[in-house]
C-alpha positions in Angstrom: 118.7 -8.9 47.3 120.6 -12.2 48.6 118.1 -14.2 46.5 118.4 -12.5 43.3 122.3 -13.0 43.8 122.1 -16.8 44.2 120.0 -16.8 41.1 122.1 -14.9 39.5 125.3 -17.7 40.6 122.9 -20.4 39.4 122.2 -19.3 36.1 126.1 -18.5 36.1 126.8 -22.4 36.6 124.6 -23.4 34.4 125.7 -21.6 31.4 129.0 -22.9 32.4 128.1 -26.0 32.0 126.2 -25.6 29.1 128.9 -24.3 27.3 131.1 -27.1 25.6 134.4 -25.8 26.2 133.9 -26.0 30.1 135.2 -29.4 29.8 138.7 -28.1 29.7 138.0 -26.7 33.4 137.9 -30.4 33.9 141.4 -31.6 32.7 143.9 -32.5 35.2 147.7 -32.4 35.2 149.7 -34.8 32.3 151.1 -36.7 34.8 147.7 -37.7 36.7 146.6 -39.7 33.1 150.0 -40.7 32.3 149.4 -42.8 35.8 146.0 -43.8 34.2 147.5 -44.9 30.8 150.6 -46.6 32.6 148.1 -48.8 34.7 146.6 -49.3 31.6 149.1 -50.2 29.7 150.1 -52.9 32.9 146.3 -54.3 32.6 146.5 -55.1 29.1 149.7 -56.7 29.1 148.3 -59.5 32.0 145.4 -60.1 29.7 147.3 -60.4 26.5 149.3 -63.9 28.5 145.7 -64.9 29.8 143.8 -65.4 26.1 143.8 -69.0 24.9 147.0 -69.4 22.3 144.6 -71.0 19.8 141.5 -72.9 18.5 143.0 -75.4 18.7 143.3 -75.8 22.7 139.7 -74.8 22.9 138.6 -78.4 21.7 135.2 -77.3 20.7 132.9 -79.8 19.2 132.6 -78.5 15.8 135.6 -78.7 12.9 137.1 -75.5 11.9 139.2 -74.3 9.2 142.3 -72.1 9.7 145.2 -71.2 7.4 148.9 -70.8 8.3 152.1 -69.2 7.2 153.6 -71.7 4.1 157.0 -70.9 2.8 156.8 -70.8 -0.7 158.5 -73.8 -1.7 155.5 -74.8 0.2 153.2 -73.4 -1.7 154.9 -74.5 -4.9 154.7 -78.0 -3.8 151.2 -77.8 -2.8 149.8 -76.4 -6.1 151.9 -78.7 -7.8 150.4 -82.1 -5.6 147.0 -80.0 -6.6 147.9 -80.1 -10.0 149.1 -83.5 -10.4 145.7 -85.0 -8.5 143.2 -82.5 -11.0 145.6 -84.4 -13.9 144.9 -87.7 -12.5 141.2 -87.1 -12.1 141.0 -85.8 -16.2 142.8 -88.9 -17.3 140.6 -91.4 -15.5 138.0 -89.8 -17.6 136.1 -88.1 -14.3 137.0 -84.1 -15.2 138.3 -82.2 -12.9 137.0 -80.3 -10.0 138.3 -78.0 -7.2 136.8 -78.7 -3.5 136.1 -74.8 -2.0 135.6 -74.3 1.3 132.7 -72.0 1.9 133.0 -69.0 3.2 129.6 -68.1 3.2 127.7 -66.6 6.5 126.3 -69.7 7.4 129.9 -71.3 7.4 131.2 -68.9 10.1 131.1 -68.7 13.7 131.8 -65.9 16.2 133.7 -67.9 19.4 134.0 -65.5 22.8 136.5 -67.3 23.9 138.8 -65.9 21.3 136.8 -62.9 20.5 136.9 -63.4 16.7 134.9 -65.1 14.0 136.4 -68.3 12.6 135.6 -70.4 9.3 133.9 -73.9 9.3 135.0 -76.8 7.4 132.7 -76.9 5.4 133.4 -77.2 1.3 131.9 -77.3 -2.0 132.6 -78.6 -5.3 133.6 -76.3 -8.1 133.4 -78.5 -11.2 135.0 -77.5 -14.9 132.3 -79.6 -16.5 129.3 -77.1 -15.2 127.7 -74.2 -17.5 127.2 -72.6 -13.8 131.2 -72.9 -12.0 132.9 -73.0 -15.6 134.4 -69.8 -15.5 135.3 -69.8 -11.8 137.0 -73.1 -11.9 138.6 -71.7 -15.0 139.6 -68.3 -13.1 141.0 -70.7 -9.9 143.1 -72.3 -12.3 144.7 -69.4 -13.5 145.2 -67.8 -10.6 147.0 -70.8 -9.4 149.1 -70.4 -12.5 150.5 -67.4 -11.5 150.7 -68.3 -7.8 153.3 -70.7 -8.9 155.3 -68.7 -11.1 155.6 -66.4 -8.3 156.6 -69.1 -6.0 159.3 -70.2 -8.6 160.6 -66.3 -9.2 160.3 -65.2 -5.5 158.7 -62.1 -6.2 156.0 -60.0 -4.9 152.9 -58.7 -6.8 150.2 -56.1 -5.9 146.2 -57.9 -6.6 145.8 -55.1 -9.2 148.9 -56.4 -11.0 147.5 -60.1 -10.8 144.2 -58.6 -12.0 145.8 -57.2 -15.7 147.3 -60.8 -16.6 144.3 -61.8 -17.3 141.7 -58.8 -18.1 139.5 -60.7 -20.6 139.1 -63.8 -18.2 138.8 -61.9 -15.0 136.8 -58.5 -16.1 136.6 -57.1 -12.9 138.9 -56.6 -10.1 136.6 -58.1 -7.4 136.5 -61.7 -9.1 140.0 -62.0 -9.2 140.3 -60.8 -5.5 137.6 -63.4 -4.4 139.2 -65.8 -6.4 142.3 -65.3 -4.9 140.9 -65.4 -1.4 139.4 -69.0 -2.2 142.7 -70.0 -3.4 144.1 -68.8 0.1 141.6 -71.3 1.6 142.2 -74.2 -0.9 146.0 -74.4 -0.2 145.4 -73.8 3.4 148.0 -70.1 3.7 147.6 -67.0 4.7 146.9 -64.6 1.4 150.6 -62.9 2.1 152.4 -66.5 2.1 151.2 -66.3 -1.9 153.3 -63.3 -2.4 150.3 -60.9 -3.8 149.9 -57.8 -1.4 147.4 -55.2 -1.5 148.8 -51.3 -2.9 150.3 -49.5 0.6 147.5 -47.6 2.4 147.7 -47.9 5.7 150.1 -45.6 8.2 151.8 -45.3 11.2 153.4 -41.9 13.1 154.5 -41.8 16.7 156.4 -43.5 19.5 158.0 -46.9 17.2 161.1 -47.9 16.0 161.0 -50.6 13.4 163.3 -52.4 10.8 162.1 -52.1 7.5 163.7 -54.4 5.0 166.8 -53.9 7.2 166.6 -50.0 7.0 165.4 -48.5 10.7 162.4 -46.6 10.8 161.6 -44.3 13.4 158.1 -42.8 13.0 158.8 -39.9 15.3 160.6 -38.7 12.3 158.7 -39.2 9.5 156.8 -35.8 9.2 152.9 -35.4 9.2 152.6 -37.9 6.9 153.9 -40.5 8.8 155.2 -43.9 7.4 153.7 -45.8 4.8 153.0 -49.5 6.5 154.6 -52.1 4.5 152.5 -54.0 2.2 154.5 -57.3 3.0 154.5 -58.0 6.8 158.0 -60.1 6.5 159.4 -57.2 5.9 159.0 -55.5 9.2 161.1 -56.8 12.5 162.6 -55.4 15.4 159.7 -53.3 17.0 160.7 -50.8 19.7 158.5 -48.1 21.5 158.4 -46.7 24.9 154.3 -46.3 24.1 151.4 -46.7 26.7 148.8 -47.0 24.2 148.0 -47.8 20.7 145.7 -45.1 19.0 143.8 -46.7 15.8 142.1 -44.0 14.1 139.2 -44.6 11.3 139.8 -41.7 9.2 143.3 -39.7 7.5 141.5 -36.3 8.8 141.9 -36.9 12.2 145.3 -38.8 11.9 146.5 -35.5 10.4 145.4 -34.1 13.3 146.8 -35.8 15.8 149.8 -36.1 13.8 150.6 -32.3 13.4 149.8 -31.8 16.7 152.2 -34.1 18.1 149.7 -35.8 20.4 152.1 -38.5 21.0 154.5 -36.4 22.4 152.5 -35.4 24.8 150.9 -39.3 25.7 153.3 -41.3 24.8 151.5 -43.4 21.9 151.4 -45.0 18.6 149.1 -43.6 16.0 147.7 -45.8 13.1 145.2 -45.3 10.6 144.0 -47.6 6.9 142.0 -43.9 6.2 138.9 -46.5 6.2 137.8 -49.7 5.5 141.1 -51.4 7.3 143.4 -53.5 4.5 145.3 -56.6 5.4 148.5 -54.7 5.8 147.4 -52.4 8.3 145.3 -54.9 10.3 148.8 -57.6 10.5 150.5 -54.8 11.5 148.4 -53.7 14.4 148.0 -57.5 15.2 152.2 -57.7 15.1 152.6 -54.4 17.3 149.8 -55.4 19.9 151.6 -59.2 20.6 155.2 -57.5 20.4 154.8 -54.4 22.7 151.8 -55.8 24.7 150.0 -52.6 24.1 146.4 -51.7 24.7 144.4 -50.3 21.5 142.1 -47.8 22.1 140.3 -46.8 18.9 138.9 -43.4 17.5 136.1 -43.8 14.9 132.7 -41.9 13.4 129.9 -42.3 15.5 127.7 -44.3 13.1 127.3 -48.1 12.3 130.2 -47.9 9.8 132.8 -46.4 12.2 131.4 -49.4 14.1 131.9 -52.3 11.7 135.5 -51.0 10.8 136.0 -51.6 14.7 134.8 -54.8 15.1 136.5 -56.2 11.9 139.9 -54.8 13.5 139.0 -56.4 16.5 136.9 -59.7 15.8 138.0 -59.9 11.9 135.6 -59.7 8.7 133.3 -62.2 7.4 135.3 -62.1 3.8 138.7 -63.4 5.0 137.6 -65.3 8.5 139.7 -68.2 7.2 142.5 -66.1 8.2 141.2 -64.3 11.6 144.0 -65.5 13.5 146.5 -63.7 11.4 144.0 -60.6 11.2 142.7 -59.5 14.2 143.5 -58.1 17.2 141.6 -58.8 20.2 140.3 -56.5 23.0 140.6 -53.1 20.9 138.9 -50.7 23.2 136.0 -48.0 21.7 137.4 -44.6 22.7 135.1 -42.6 20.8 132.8 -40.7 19.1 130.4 -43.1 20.8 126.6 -42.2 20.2 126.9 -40.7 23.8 129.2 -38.5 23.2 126.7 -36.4 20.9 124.7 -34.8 23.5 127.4 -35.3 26.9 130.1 -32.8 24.9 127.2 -30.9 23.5 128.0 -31.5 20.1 125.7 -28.8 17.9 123.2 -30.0 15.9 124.4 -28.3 12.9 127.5 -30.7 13.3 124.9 -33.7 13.3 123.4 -35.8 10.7 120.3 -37.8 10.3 120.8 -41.6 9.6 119.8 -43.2 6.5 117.0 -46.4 6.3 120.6 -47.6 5.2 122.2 -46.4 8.2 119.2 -48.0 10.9 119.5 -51.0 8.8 122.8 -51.5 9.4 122.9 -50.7 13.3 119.7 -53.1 13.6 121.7 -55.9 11.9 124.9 -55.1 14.4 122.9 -55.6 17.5 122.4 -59.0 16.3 126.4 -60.2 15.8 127.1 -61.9 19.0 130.7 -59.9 19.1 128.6 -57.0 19.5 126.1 -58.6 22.2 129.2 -59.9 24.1 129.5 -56.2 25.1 126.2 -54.3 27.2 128.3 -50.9 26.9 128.3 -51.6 22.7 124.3 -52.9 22.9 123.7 -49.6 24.9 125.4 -47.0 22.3 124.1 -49.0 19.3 120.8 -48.9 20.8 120.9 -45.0 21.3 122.3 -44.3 17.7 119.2 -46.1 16.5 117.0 -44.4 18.8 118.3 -40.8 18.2 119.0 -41.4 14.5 121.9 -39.3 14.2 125.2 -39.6 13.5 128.3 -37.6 13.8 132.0 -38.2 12.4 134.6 -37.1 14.6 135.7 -33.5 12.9 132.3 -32.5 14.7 134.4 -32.0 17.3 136.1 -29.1 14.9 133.0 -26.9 16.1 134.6 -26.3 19.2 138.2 -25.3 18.1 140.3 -27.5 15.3 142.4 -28.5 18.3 139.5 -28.9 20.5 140.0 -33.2 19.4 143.6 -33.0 20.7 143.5 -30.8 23.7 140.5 -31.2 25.5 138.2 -34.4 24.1 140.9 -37.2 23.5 142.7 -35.9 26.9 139.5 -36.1 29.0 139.1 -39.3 27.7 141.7 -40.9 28.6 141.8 -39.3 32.1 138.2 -40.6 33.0 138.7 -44.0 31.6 136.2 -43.5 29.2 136.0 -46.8 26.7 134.1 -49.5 26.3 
């Protein structure tokens, strides 16, 4: 009789712990992760004054290419030199010809000791007088055009308004962009220093107060929907919180979430999300909040090689625009969750589970080769396991176990165990 009741306690436990919502059970007071978030918090600001200031001091062997804040008279002056040099060259009867630094793959370099990819120095030649760079050299031109007249009205544009100067000559969106990122490189300033800013996207909700173009924001107060980050970075001064964390979320879903649910009321945080592929305004931002407040990031995003890549180009900055990583990223951004582990430890149903795509393995293979990803054994050892398993998950999986189930017991648990990479 004894023996059958032991059983019957056994099988007791073990449903309990098969059941997903046990993890609640498991939650300690507030106040015991508020101690874990405030060490935190402590931790990250000692490391922040530790990290090199620059490339610069790191005198490495090889030549690199980095772009800087310009005032605009600045940049007026510089296309103007530019200008005056490509009028020089036509008159001596050589053409012209812009020199491009490359921003190809092979012209880039991951460094450690910063944690971000960085741009070579070097450049190619984009000649008016070739069938194959004609239009390009033709598109840079223009672009610097209206770079200057911008410079000389002191006004701000959005790419999509630069893009319908010009249809005929630029035809699609995406050359003008790239253009305008080669211009960036060619004058040697950040894109925001030319006064063309991407349509707001980004937004923020939570424990900051901020000056916005003099007016003073606090995002405690901005609803559900939070507040729109500026498109133009000057705009924003005077940052404020009492935060212990920064919480960078991949998708609007789960911002929405956390958002109505107040989560930074109850851990004091700051909430941001671009609701996907991050935009330059969201990712200067985060850069400008992280070296003001001296925050740690921790970041929510799907658990697949996408949720993935929108972390590390937070973090270690995106091939496209590595000319300007040191304006872009934000070092140290700490993987929260859903991590490939996560699937089966909160028991995430299978129903709530997708198979990856040849596109999907693809991609995961060629992560485990970037060196920012190899820096890290815990990011080698989830990577490795989303391949294995081939599945993937976003994070309203977690919406199997209760809508609130992401606020209340999975982001809280956590936090308490220490649980990022």
């Amino acid at each position: 009789m004894a023996d059958k009741k032991k059983r019957r306690r056994a099988a007791s436990s073990s449903d309990s712990e098969s059941d997903p919502l046990h993890f609640k059970s498991k939650l300690k007071p507030d106040s015991s992760i508020l101690q874990t978030l405030t060490a935190l918090k402590s931790a990250s600001a000692s490391s922040s004054s530790s990290r090199p200031a620059s490339l610069s001091s790191l005198n490495l062997p090889t030549a690199f290419r980095e772009v800087s804040d310009l005032p605009l008279s600045s940049v007026q002056s510089t296309i103007e030199s530019l200008a005056l040099s490509l009028a020089h060259s036509i008159l001596a009867g050589h053409g012209f010809s812009f020199s491009v630094p490359s921003r190809a793959s092979a012209n880039q370099l991951y460094v450690p000791e910063l944690d971000r990819i960085v741009l070579k120095d070097k450049s190619s030649s984009r000649p008016f007088a070739s069938v194959a760079s004609v239009r390009k050299t033709t598109i840079t031109a223009r672009i610097l055009q209206l770079i200057h007249q911008l410079s000389l009205k002191n006004i701000h544009v959005t790419k999509r308004d630069l893009f319908y100067t010009d249809v005929k000559l630029f035809q699609d969106q995406s050359q003008s962009d790239s253009i305008l990122d080669d211009v960036s490189c060619i004058l040697g300033c950040t894109r925001s220093s030319l006064n063309v800013v991407a349509s707001e996207k980004g937004v923020v909700v939570g424990r900051l107060i901020f000056s916005d173009n003099g007016d003073m924001i606090d995002c405690t107060k901005m609803g559900m929907g939070g507040k729109a980050i500026p498109p133009n970075i000057d705009r924003v001064a005077d940052m404020q919180s009492d935060a212990l964390f920064i919480l960078l979320v991949e998708k609007d879903a789960a911002y929405m979430r956390l958002a109505e649910d107040r989560f930074y009321n109850r851990f004091p945080c700051i909430i941001v999300t671009a609701k996907g592929q991050p935009d330059v305004a969201t990712r200067l931002f985060l850069r400008k909040m992280k070296n003001e407040l001296k925050l740690p990031v921790l970041a929510l995003v799907d658990s697949d090689p996408y949720g993935l890549k929108i972390l590390s180009v937070y973090g270690c900055g995106s091939k496209n625009m590595s000319y300007d990583s040191a304006n872009l990223t934000t070092p140290d951004i700490k993987w929260l969750g859903v991590r490939p582990s996560d699937l089966d430890k909160y028991k995430i149903p299978e129903q709530c589970r997708l198979p990856m795509t040849e596109t999907d393995i693809k991609t995961g293979k060629d992560l485990l080769e970037e060196d920012f990803v190899k820096k890290n054994p815990g990011w080698v050892e989830e990577l490795n396991l989303m391949v294995k398993s081939k599945q993937k998950a976003e994070i309203q999986a977690l919406s199997s176990f209760g809508f609130q189930y992401l606020t209340e017991v999975y982001l809280p648990l956590k936090l308490q165990q220490k649980d990022w990479l």
